[in-house]
TIDO-291751 format. One record per residue (C-alpha): residue number from 1; residue in three letters; x, y, z. Coordinates in steps of 0.05 Angstrom, whole numbers, padded with zeros to 5 digits. Example, Ala and Ser with C-alpha at 12.3 -4.5 7.8 and 13.67 -1.06 7.14 Angstrom:
REM TIDO-291751
+------+------+--------+--------+--------+
! resi ! resn !      X !      Y !      Z !
+------+------+--------+--------+--------+
!    1 !  ALA !  00246 ! -00090 !  00156 !
!    2 !  SER !  00273 ! -00021 !  00143 !
+------+------+--------+--------+--------+
***
This chain:
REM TIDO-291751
+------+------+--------+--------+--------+
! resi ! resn !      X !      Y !      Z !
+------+------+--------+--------+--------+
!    1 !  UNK ! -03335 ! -04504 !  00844 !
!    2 !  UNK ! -03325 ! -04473 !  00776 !
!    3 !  UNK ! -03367 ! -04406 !  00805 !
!    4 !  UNK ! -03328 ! -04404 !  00875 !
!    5 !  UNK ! -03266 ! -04401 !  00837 !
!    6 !  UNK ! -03300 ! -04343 !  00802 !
!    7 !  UNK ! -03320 ! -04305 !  00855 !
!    8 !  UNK ! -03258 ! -04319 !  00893 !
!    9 !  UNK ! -03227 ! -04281 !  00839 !
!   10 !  UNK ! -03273 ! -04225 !  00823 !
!   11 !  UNK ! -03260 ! -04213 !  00899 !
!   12 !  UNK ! -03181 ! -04218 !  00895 !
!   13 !  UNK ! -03186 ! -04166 !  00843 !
!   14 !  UNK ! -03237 ! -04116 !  00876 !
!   15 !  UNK ! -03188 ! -04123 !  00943 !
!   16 !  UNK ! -03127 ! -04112 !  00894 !
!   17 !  UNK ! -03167 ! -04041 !  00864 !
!   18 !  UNK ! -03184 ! -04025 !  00940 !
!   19 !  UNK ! -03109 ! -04040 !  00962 !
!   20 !  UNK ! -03081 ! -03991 !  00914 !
!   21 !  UNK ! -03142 ! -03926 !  00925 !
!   22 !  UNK ! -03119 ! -03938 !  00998 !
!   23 !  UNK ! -03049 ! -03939 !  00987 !
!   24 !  UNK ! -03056 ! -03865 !  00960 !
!   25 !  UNK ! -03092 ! -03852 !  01021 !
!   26 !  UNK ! -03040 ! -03875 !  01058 !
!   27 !  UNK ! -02995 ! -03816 !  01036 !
!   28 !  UNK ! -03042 ! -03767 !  01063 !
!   29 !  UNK ! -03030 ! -03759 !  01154 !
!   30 !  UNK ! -03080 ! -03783 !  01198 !
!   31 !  UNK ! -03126 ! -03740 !  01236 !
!   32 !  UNK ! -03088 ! -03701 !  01296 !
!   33 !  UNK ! -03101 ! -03750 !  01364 !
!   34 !  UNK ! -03131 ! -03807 !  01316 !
!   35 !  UNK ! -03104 ! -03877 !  01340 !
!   36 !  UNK ! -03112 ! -03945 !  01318 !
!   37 !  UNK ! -03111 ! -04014 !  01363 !
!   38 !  UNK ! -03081 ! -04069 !  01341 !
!   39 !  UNK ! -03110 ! -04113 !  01412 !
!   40 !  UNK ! -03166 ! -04104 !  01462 !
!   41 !  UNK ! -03167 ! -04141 !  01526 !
!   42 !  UNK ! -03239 ! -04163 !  01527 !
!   43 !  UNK ! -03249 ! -04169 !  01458 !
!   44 !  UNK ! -03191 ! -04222 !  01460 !
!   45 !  UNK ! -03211 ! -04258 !  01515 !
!   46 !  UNK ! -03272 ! -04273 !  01475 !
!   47 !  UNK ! -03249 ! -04290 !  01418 !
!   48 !  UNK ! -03203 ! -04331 !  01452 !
!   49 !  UNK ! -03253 ! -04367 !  01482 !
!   50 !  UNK ! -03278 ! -04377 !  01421 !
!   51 !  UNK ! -03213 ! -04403 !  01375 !
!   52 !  UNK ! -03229 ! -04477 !  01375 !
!   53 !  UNK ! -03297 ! -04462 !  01331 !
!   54 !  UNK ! -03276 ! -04414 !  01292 !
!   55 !  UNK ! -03213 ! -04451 !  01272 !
!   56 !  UNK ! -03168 ! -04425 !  01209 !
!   57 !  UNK ! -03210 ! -04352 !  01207 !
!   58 !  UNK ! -03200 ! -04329 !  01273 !
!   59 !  UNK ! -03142 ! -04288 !  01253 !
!   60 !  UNK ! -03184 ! -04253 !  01200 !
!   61 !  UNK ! -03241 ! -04254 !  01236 !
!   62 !  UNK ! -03204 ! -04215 !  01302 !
!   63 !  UNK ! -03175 ! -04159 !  01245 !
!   64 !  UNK ! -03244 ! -04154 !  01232 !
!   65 !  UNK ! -03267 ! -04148 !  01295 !
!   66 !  UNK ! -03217 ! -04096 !  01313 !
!   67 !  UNK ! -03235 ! -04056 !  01246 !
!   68 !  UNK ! -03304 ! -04048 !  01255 !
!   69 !  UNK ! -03282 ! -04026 !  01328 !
!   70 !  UNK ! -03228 ! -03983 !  01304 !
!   71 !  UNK ! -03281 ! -03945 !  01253 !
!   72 !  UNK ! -03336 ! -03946 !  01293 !
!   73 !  UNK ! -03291 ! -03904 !  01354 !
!   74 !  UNK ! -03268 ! -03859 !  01297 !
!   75 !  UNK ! -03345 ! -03848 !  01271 !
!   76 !  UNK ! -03364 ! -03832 !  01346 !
!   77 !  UNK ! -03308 ! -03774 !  01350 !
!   78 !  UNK ! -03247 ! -03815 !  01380 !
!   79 !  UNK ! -03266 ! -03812 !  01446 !
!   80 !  UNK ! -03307 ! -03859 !  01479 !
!   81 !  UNK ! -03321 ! -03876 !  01556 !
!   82 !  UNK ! -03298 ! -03935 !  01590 !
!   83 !  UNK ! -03371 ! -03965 !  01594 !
!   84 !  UNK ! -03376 ! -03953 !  01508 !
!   85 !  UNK ! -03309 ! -03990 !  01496 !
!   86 !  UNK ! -03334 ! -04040 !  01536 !
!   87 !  UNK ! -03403 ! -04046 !  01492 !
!   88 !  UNK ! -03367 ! -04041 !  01430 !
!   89 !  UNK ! -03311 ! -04096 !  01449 !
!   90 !  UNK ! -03366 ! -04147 !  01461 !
!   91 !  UNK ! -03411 ! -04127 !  01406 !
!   92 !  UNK ! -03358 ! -04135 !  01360 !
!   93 !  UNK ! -03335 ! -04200 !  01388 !
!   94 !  UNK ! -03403 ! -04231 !  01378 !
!   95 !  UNK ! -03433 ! -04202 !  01322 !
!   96 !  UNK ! -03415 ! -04259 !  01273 !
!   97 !  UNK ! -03397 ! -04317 !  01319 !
!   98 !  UNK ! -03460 ! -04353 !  01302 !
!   99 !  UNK ! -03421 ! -04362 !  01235 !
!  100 !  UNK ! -03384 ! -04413 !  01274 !
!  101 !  UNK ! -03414 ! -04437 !  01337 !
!  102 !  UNK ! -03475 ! -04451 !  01307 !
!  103 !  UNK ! -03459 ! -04462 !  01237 !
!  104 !  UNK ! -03512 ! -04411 !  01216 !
!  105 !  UNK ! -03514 ! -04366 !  01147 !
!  106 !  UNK ! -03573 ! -04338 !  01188 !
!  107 !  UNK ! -03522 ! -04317 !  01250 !
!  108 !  UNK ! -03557 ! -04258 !  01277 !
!  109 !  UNK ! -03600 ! -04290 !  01332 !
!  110 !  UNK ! -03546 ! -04346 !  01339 !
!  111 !  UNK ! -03494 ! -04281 !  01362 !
!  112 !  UNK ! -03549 ! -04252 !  01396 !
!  113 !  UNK ! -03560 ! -04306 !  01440 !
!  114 !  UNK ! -03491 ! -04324 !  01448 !
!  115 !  UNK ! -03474 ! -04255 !  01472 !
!  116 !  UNK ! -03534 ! -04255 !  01514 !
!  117 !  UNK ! -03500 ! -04314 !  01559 !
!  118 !  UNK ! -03432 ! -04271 !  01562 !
!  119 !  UNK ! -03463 ! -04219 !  01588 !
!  120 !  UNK ! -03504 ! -04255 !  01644 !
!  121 !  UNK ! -03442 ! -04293 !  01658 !
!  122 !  UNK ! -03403 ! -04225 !  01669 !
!  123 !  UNK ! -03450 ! -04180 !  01703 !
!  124 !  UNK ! -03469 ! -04142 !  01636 !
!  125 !  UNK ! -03547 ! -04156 !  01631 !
!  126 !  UNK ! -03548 ! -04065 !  01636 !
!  127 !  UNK ! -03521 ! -04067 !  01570 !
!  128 !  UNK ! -03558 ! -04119 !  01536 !
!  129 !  UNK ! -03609 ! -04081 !  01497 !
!  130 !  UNK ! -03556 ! -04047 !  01468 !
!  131 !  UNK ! -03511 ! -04097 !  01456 !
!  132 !  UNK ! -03567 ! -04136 !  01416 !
!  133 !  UNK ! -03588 ! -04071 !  01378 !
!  134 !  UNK ! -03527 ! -04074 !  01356 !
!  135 !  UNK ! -03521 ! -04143 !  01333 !
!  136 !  UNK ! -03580 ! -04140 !  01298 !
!  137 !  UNK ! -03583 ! -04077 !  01265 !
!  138 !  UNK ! -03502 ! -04083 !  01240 !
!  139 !  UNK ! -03527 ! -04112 !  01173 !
!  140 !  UNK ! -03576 ! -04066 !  01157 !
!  141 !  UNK ! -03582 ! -04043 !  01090 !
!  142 !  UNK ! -03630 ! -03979 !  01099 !
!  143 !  UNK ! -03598 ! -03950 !  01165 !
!  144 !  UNK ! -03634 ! -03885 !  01169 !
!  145 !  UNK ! -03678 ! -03901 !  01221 !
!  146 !  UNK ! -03616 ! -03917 !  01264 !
!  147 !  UNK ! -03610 ! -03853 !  01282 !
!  148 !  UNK ! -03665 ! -03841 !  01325 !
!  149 !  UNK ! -03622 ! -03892 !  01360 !
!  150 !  UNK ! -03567 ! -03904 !  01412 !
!  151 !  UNK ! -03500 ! -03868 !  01371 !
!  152 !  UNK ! -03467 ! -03937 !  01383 !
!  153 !  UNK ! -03515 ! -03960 !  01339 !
!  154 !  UNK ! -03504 ! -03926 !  01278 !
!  155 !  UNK ! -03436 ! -03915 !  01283 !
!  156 !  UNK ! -03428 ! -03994 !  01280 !
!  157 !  UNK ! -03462 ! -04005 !  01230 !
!  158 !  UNK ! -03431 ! -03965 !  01181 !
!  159 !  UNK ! -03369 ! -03987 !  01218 !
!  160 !  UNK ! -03381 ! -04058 !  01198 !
!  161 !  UNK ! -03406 ! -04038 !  01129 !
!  162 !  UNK ! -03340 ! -04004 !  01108 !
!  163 !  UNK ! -03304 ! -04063 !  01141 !
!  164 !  UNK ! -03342 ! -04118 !  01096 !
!  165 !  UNK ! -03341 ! -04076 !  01036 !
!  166 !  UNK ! -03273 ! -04050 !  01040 !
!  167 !  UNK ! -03302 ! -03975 !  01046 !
!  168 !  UNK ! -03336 ! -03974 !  00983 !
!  169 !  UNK ! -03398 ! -03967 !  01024 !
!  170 !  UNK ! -03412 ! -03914 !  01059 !
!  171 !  UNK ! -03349 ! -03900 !  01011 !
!  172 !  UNK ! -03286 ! -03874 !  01065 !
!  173 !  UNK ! -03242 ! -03926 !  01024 !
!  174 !  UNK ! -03205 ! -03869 !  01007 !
!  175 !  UNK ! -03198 ! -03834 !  01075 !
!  176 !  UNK ! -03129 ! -03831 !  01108 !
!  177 !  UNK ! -03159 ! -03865 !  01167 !
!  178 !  UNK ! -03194 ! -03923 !  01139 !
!  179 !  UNK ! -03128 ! -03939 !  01084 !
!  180 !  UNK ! -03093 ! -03938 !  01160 !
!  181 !  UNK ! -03134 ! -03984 !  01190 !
!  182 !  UNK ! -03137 ! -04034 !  01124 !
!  183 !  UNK ! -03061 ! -04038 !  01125 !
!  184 !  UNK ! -03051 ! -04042 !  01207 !
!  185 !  UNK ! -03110 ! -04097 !  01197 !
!  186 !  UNK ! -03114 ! -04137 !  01135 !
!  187 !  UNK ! -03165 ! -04179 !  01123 !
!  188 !  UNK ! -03128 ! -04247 !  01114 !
!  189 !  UNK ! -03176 ! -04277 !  01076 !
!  190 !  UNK ! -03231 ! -04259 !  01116 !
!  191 !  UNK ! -03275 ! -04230 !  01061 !
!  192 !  UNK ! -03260 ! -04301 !  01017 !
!  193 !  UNK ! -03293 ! -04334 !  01067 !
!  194 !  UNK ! -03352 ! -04295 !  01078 !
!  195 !  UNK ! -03359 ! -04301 !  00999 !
!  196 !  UNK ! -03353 ! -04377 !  01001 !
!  197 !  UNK ! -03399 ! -04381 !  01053 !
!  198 !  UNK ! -03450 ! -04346 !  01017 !
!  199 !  UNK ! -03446 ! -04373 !  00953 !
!  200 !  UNK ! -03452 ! -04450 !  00982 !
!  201 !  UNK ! -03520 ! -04422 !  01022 !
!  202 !  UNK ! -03538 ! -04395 !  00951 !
!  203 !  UNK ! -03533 ! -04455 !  00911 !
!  204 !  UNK ! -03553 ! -04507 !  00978 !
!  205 !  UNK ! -03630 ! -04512 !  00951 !
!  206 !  UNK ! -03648 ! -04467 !  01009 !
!  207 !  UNK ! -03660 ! -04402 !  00967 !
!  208 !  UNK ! -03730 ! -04401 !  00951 !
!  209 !  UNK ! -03741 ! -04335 !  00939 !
!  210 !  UNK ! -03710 ! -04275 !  00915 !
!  211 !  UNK ! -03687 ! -04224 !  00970 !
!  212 !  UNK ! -03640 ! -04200 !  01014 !
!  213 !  UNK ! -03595 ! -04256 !  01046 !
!  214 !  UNK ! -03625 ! -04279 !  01114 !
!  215 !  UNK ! -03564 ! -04242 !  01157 !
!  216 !  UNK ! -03587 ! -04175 !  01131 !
!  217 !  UNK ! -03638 ! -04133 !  01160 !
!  218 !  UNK ! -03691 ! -04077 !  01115 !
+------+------+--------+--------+--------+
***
């Protein structure tokens, strides 16, 4: 308990350093024609579907959601087509539902399949190769090879990487974008969480071996 309180803090602290690099951001004017969405119709009707598992985060866990969507549209130029909003509504809703609905530290195949169901259910099976690319490849740490890739790809992963790290990686913390999305979406206590989570799978007996944690991909 004694080291969740710990890292509880360490990460109040880091969001407090975070808060105030992107509050100087914050001075500086958006892009011309950059936007920000607060809501997305299909992204809330999954999550929606969703609320009675994922209980008291669903609030953080939508701001995240429509961060890494937010980002990710900015990384692709602002401008996607209907059929990519579509992709990267869905993707975003399920890439960390296994979390919840199946209770998984390990919640990339849990999403994947989960998503995989949505999309049969909803005439989306065109889109599923991408959608699971996606999934899978949102954690991973070297993300080079990405590019040979589907743009959607990349540009969500390093969507969801400044979202979980609060843009010190790939380091746009500072960006007058990303401080505008962090304030229009906070994290409400999202991040705590994730660390919690972690932490309880790190000390559970289960860690064996030294490496990355099982929801991240080489």
């Amino acid at each position: 308990m004694g080291f969740l309180t710990t890292t509880g803090s360490i990460t109040a602290v880091l969001v407090a350093v975070l808060a105030f690099l992107q509050q100087r951001a914050l001075q500086a004017p958006l892009p011309e024609g950059a936007s920000i969405i607060t809501s997305h119709p299909t992204l809330d009707a999954i999550l929606e579907e969703h609320k009675g598992v994922i209980g008291k985060q669903y609030n953080g866990y939508r701001n995240h959601c429509l961060t890494v969507m937010n980002l990710a549209k900015h990384r692709m130029g602002g401008t996607l087509t209907e059929e990519q909003d579509d992709v990267l509504a869905v993707a975003a809703a399920f890439h960390d539902i296994g979390l919840w609905t199946d209770d998984r530290i390990d919640y990339l195949e849990p999403s994947i399949a989960r998503m995989e169901d949505y999309a049969k259910r909803t005439g989306r099976e065109k889109n599923v190769k991408l959608l699971r690319d996606m999934i899978y490849y949102h954690h991973k740490v070297f993300p080079g090879a990405l590019a040979s890739m589907d743009p959607l790809i990349g540009a969500f992963q390093a969507a969801d990487s400044s979202a979980f790290t609060f843009g010190l990686v790939p380091f746009d913390m500072s960006t007058p974008y990303r401080a505008a999305v962090g304030k229009a979406l906070p994290n409400k206590g999202f991040h705590n969480y994730l660390v919690g989570r972690g932490a309880r799978h790190f000390f559970s007996g289960k860690v064996t071996t030294l490496g990355p944690a099982p929801m991240f991909v080489l």
